[in-house]
N, C-alpha and C positions, 0 to 999 in steps of 0.2 A: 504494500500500500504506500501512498504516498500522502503528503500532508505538509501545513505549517505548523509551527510551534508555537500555541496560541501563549501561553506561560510556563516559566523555568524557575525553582526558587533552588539554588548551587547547593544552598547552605542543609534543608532537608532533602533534597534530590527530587521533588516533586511536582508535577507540571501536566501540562494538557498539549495535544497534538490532537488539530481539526482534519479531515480528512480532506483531499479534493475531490472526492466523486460525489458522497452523499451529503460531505459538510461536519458530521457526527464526530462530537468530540470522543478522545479516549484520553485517558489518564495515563500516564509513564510508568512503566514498572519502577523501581527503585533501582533496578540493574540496570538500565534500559541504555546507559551508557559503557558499561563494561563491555570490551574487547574492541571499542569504537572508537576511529582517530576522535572523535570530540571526547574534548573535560569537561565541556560543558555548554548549552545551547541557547540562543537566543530568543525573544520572541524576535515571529515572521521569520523565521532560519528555515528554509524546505528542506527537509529530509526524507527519508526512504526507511519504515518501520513494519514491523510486524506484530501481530498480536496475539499474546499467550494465553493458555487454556483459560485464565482469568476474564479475559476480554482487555488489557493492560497492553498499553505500545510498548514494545522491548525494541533490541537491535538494529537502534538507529543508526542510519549509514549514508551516505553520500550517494547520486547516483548521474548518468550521465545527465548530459544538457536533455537527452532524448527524453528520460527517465523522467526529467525535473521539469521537463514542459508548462507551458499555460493550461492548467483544465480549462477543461471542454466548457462548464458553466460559466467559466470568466468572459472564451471568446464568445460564446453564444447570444452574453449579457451585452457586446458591442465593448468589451475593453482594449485596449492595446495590449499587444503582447508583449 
């Protein structure tokens, strides 16, 4: 899945990632940065997650420019890409 980083707090490790297909927020595992070039994430920072038997964004990671595109609801809405 792909998504922005809607909130990050460094200090407890916990935060929110919005999707870009349905929009639906998920919560971040507390690992959810372990074994991943980031320390730590921005809001608005797009990433590439997945999500654990919890329902929980883990193994956020980087992904190509392909990967990281404008969703589809953005350009549909008349935004620039």
């Amino acid at each position: 899945m792909q998504g922005v980083i809607k909130s990050y707090d460094p200090q407890s490790r916990t935060g929110v990632v919005v999707d870009d297909v349905n929009r639906s927020e998920y919560d971040l595992a507390l690992d959810a940065l372990e074994g991943s070039i980031f320390r730590m994430v921005r809001q608005g920072q797009r990433v590439i997650f997945d999500l654990d038997e919890q329902g929980l964004a883990t193994q956020l990671r980087l992904g190509s420019e392909v990967d990281l595109g404008t969703p589809d609801w953005i350009t549909a809405a008349g935004g620039d890409a």
